[in-house]
C-alpha positions as CSV (number, residue, x, y, z in Angstrom):
1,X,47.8,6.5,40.1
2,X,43.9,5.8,40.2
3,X,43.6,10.0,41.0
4,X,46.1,10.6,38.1
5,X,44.7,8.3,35.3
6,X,40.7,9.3,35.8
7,X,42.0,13.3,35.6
8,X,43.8,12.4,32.6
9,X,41.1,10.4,31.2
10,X,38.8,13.6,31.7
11,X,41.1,15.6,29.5
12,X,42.7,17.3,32.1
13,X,46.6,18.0,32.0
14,X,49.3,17.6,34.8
15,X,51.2,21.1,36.1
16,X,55.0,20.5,35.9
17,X,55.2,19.6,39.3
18,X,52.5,16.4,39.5
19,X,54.8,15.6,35.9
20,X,57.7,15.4,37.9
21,X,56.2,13.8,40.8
22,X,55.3,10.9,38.4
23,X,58.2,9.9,37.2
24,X,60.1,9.8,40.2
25,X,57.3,7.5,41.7
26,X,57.7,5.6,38.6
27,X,61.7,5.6,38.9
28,X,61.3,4.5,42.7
29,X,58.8,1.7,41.8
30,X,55.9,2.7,43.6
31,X,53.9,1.3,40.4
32,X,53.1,-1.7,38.9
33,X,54.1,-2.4,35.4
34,X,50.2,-2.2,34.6
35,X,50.0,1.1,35.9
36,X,52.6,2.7,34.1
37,X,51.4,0.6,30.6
38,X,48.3,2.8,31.4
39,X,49.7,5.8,32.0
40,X,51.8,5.7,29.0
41,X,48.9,5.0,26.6
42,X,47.2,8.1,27.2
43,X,49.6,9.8,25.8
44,X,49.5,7.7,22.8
45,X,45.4,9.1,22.6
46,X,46.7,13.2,23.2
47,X,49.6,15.0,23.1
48,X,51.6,15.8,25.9
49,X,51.7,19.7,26.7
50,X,54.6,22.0,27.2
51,X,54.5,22.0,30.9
52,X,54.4,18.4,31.1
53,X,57.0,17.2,29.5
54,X,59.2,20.3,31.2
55,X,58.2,18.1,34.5
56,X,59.1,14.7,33.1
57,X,62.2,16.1,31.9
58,X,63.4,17.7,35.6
59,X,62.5,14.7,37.4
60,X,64.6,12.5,34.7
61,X,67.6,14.8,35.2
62,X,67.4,15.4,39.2
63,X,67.2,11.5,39.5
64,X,69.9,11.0,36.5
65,X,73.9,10.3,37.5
66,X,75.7,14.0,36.8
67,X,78.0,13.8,33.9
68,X,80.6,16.7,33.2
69,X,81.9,17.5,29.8
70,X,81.8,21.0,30.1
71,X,85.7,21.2,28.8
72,X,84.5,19.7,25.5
73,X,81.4,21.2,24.9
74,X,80.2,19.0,23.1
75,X,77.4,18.1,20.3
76,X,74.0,15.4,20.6
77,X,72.5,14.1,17.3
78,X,69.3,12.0,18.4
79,X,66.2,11.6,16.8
80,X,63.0,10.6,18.9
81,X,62.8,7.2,17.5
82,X,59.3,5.9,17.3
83,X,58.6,7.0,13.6
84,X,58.3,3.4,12.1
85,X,60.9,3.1,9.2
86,X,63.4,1.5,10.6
87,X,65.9,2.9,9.2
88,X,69.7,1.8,9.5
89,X,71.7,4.3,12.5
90,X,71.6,7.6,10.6
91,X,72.1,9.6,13.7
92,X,74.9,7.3,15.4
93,X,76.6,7.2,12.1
94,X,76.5,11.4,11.9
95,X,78.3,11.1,15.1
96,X,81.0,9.3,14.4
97,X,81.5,11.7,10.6
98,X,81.4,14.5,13.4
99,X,83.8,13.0,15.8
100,X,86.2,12.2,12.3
101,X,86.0,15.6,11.4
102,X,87.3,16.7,14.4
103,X,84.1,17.9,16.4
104,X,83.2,16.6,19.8
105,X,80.1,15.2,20.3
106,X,78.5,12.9,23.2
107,X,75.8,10.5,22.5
108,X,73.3,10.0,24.5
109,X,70.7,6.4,23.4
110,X,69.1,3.4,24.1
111,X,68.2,0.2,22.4
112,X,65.3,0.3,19.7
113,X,61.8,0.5,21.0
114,X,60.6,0.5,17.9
115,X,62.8,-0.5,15.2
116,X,65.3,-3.1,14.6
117,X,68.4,-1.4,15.7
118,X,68.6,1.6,18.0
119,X,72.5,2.7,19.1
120,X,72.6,0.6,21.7
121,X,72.3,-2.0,20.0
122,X,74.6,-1.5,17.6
123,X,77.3,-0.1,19.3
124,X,76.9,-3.5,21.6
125,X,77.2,-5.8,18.9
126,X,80.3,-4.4,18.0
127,X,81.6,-4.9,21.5
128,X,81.1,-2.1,23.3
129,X,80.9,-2.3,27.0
130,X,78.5,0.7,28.2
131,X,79.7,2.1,31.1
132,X,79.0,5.2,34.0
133,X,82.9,5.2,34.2
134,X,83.7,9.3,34.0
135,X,87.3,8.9,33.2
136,X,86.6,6.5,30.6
137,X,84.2,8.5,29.0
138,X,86.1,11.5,28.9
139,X,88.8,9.8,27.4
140,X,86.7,8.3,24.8
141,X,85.8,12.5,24.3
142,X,89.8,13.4,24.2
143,X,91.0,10.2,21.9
144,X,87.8,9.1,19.9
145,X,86.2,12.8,19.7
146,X,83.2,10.2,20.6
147,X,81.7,8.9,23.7
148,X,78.3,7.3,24.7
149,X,76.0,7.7,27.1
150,X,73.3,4.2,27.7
151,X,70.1,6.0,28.7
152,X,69.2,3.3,31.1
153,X,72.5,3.4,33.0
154,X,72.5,7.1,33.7
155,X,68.8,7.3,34.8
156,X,66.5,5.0,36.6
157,X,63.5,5.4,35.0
158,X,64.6,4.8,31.6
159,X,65.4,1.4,33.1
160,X,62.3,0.5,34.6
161,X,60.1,1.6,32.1
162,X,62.0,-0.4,29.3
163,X,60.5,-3.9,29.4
164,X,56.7,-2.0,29.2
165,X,58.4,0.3,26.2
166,X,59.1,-2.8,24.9
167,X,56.3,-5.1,25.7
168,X,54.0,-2.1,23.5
169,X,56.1,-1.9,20.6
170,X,54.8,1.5,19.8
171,X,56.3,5.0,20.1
172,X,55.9,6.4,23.4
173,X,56.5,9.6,25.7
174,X,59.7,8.6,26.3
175,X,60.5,8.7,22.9
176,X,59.9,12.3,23.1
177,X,61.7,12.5,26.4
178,X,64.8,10.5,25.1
179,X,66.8,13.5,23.6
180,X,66.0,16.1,26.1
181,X,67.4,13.9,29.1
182,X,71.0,13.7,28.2
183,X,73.2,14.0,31.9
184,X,75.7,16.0,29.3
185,X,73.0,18.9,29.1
186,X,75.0,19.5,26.0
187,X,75.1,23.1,24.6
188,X,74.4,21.9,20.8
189,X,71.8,19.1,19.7
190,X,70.4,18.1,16.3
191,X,67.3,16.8,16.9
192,X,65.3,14.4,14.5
193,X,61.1,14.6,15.5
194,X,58.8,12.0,14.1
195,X,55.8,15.1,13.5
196,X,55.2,18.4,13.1
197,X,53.3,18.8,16.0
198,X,56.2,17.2,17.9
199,X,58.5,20.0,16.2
200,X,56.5,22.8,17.6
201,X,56.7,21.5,20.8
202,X,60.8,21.0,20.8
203,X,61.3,24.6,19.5
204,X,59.3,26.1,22.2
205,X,61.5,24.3,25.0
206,X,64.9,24.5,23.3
207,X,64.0,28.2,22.7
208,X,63.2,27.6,26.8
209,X,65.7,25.9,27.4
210,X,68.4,28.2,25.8
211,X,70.1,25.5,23.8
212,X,71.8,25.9,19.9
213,X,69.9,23.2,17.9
214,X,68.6,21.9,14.8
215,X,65.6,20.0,14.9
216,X,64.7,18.0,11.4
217,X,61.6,16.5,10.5
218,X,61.1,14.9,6.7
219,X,57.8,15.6,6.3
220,X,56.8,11.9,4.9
221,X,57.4,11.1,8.7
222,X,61.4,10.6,9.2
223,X,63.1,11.5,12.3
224,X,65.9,13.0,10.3
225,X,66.6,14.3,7.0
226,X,65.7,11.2,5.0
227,X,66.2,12.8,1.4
228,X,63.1,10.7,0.3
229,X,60.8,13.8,0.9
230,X,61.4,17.8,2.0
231,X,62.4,18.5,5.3
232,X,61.3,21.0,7.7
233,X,64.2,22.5,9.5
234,X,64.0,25.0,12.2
235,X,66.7,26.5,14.3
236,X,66.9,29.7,16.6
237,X,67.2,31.8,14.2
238,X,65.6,30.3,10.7
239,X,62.8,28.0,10.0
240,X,62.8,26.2,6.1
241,X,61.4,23.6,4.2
242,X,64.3,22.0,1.9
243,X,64.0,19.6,-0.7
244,X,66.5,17.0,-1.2
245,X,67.4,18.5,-4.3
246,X,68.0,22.4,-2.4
247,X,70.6,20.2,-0.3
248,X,72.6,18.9,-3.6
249,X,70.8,14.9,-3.7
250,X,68.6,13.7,-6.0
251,X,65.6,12.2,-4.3
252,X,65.6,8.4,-2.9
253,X,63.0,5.3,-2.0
254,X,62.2,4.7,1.7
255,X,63.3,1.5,1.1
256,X,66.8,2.4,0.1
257,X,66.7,3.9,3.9
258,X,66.2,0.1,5.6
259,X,68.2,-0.7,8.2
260,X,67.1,-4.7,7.1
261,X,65.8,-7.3,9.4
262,X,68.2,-8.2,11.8
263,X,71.2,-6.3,13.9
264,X,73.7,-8.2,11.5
265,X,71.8,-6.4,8.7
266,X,72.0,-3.1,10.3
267,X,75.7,-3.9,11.4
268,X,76.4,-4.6,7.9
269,X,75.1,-1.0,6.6
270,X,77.0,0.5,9.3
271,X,80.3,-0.5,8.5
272,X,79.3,-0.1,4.9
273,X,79.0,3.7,5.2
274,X,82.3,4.0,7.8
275,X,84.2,2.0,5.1
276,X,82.5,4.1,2.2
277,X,81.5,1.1,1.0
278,X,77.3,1.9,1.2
279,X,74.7,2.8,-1.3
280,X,74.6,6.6,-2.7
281,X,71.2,6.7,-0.8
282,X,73.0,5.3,2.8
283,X,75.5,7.8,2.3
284,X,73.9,10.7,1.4
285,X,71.5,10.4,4.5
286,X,74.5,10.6,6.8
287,X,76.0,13.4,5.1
288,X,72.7,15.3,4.8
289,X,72.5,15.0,8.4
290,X,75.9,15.3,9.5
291,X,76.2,18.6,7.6
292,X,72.8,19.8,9.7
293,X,75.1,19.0,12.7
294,X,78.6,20.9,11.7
295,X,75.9,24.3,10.7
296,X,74.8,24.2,14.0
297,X,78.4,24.4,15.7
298,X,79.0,27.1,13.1
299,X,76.0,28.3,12.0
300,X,77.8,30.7,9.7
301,X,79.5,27.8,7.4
302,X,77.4,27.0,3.8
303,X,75.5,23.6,3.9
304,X,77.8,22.8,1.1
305,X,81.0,23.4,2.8
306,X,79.4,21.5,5.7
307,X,78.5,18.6,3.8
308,X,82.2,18.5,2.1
309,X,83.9,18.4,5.6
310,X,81.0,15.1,6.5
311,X,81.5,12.9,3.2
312,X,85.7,14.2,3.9
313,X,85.5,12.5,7.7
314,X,84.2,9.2,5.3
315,X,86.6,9.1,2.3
316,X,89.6,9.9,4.7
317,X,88.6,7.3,6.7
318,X,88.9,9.1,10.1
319,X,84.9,8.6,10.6
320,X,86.3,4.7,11.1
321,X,89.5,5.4,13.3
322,X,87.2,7.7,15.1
323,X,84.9,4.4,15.6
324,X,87.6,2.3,16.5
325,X,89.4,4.6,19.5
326,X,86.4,4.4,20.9
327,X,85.3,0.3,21.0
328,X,89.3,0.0,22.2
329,X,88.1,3.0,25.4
330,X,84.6,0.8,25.7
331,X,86.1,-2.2,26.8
């Protein structure tokens, strides 16, 4: 590690392979806690390059437990994390619209590193169990249209590196590596990104990479389309900059986007918008970003139409029933 952090320190980059060596070594403990805290920060002082994060993300998925869920092809809708709203669980929420619309989609997150309330936690505090169970979780995908993936339970390193995530308090690499590490290796993501730069870097490996996404960036900062600013949108085959109002909502406060203080405020704002019971600005987010994520399973539909089908899942209340199959599977 001393080799490693003094060539990084003289601006030098790692090749995909030293990447990869890395974070198994990290994965299989050969470092101590302070030596990982150090190797993090430099990437809080420079980007991280193409070929690196390529390497971090092969290690991460050689090491990871293999999930198949090929038969349902499913849908990811993650955001790095790591932008510092804290916002309530836009992209968990967008899940669960999906899954009541009728679309598959499998989840892959972790707790909040950097905000009150990441998926895991509250999923959890509604009493889901996380689990590595297959059967379990493709029956969640057949009854619920919904399952979950804990990062730190399907890959090693996630899990060792958590406390130090933790300890920092500030947005990471892992953020970064979080939604490219799914076991799924699902076919269609919506991905939020905290920065432009960041955005670059996504479309050049999910154009790599093969996939059908949607990455979404609000250029005030937001991991997501947070309707308080335009958003930059790129896909594989258009790249836009909408406004709130080009999507059909007026323009909202950051503040109205808070996911509060505490995990019972953010549980609060969760069942809010699955009861359609939340603010206009708590429920247009979710549908604003749940349309993003129906257009990229059929590319071909109008955002409108799209955005219909989202607030539909809501009012019908099968965006709820959807939620509940699955706590009763995650037992």
């Amino acid at each position: 590690m001393k080799h490693i952090l003094t060539k990084m320190f003289d601006h030098q980059s790692l090749n995909r392979t030293e990447a990869a060596e890395i974070l198994t070594k990290i994965a299989s403990g050969e470092y101590s806690n302070e030596q990982i805290a150090s190797f993090i920060t430099v990437y809080l002082m420079r980007p991280i390059t193409m070929e690196e994060l390529l390497g971090f993300r092969q290690a991460l998925l050689e090491m990871a437990l293999k999930v198949d869920l090929s038969e349902f092809n499913p849908i990811d809708i993650v955001g790095t994390g790591g932008d510092g709203k804290n916002t309530f669980n836009i992209s968990t929420l967008s899940c669960l619209v999906l899954a009541g619309a009728g679309f598959k989609v499998a989840k892959h997150g972790n707790y909040g590193a950097t905000s009150v309330s990441g998926a895991s936690n509250v999923l959890e505090y509604f009493g889901a169990k996380f689990t590595t169970d297959i059967s379990k979780i493709k029956t969640s995908m057949d009854k619920a249209g919904f399952s979950f993936l804990h990062a730190p339970l399907f890959n090693p390193a996630m899990k060792s590196v958590a406390p130090i995530r933790k300890s920092l308090g500030v947005r990471t690499f892992f953020n970064v590596m979080g939604p490219l590490i799914s076991p799924v290796k699902p076919n269609y993501q919506v991905l939020g990104v905290y920065s432009l730069t960041m955005l670059r870097l996504y479309n050049y490996i999910c154009q790599h990479l093969g996939m059908n996404y949607t990455l979404l960036h609000s250029l005030d900062g937001y991991d997501e389309v947070s309707l308080t600013a335009d958003t930059k949108v790129i896909t594989g085959t258009r790249e836009d900059v909408l406004s709130p109002s080009a999507m059909g909502f007026p323009t909202f406060l950051q503040e109205e986007l808070s996911g509060g203080e505490t995990i019972d405020d953010a549980a609060k704002i969760f069942m809010n918008v699955l009861e359609n019971k939340a603010t206009t600005p708590q429920q247009a987010v979710v549908l604003a970003n749940s349309a993003f994520a129906i257009q990229t399973l059929q590319p071909e539909m109008p955002f409108e139409e799209a955005k219909n089908i989202a607030k539909e899942s809501i009012i019908s209340g099968e965006a709820k029933k959807a939620f509940k199959n699955f706590l009763v599977i995650y037992q």
